[in-house]
N, C-alpha and C positions, 0 to 999 in steps of 0.2 A: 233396130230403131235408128240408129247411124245413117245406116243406109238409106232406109225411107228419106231423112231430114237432109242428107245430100240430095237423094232425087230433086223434093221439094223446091231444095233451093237453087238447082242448075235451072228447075220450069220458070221460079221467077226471075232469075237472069235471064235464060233465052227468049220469055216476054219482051224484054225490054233491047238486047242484042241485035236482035235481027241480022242474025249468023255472022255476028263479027265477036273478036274475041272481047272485045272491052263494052262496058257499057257508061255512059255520061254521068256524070257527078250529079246531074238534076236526076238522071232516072233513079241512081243510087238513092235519092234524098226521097226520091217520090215511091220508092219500094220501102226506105224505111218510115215514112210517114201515113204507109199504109194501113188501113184496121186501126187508128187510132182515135183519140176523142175530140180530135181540132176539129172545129167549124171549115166549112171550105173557104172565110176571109181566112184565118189564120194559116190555113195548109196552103194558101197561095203564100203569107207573106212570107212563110221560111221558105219556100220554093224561088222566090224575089231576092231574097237577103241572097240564096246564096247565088243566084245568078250574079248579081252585083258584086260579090267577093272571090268567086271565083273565074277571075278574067279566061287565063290560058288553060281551059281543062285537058287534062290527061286520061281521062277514061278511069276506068274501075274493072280489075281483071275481076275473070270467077275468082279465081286461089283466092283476092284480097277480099273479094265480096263473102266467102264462104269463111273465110277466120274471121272476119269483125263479129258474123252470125252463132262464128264456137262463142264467142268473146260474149253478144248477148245471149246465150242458153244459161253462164254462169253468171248473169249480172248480179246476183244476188254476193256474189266473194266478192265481186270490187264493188259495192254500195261500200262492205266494210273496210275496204281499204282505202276508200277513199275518204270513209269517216275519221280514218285513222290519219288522214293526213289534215282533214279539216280541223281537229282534236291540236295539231302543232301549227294552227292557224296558218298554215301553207296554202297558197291559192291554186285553184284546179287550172292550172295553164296543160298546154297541148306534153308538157316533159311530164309532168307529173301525172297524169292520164294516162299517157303510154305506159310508165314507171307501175301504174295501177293495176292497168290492164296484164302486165310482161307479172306484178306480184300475186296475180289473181288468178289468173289463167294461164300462166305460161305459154302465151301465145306473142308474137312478136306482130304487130300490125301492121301495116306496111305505114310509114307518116303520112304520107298524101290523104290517108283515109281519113287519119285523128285529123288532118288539118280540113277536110271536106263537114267533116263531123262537126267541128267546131265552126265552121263559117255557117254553118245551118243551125246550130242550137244559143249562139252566142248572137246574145239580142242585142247587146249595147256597143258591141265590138272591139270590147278591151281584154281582148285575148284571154281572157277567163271563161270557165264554164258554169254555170246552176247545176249540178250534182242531182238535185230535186226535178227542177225540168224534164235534164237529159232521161235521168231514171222512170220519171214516172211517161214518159211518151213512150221510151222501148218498153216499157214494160205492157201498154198499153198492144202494142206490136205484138209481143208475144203472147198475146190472149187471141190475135190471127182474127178480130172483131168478135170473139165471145165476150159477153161482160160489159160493151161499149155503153148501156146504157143501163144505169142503176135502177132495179125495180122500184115502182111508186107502192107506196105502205098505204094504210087504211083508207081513211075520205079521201087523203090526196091521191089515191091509187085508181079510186072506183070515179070521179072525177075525170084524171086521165084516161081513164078507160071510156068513159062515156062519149070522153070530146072524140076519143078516137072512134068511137063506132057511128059517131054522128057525122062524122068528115065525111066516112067510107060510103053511107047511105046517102 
């Protein structure tokens, strides 16, 4: 299973690559805001924030690209450790993130990534992160667009269903 999910993620690296070894902070942003439930205003504006914050990019190696992806397989150990830090009303800045990530996963991130991370989820730009946000987009990620749209229940279902078979005809 390892293996497969390396394969998987050297294909969406080398998508974006184009057989160099690094790939651009916007492609990173635009591979993790992939299969998720943003509108395309909203997946432009994080696309926008981070252009604007990240003046001088540096690229995105595989190695870095394939740990932040160990990092969300277990998002679920750092939700709790990061609870556990919001619990001593500690703010989610990019140290205390790492500190989360390095208690959760044992994985060391490279900072450039927490710091790309954070210029694409940090809306107001005061160096802090929404815990809620960040969590619920990758999570959104790792459904790979299953799930993206919540089924419609009874009248509002069959309703839906109608407008949709009416467009189609």
């Amino acid at each position: 299973m390892d293996d497969l999910q390396s394969e998987v993620l050297e294909l969406e690296f080398h998508e974006f690559s184009r057989s160099m070894k690094t790939i651009s902070e916007l492609d990173f942003a635009r591979i993790l805001l992939r299969n998720t439930v943003l509108s395309p205003d909203e997946h432009r504006g994080y696309l926008d924030r981070l252009r604007e914050r990240i003046p001088e990019p540096q690229g995105v190696t595989l190695d870095d690209f394939k740990a932040f992806n160990r990092f969300l397989n277990n998002i679920d150990d750092f939700i709790v450790a990061v609870r556990m830090f919001n619990m001593m009303h500690e703010p989610i800045g990019q140290d205390v993130f790492i500190r989360a990530i390095k208690v959760s996963t044992g994985e060391d991130i490279n900072p450039h990534i927490i710091n790309v991370v954070f210029q694409l989820f940090d809306m107001d730009g005061d160096g802090k992160l929404s815990d809620v946000e960040f969590v619920g987009i990758m999570k959104d990620r790792l459904k790979r667009g299953f799930g993206k749209f919540p089924l419609p229940v009874k009248w509002a279902g069959f309703k839906h269903c109608l407008r949709k078979e009416v467009k189609q005809t």
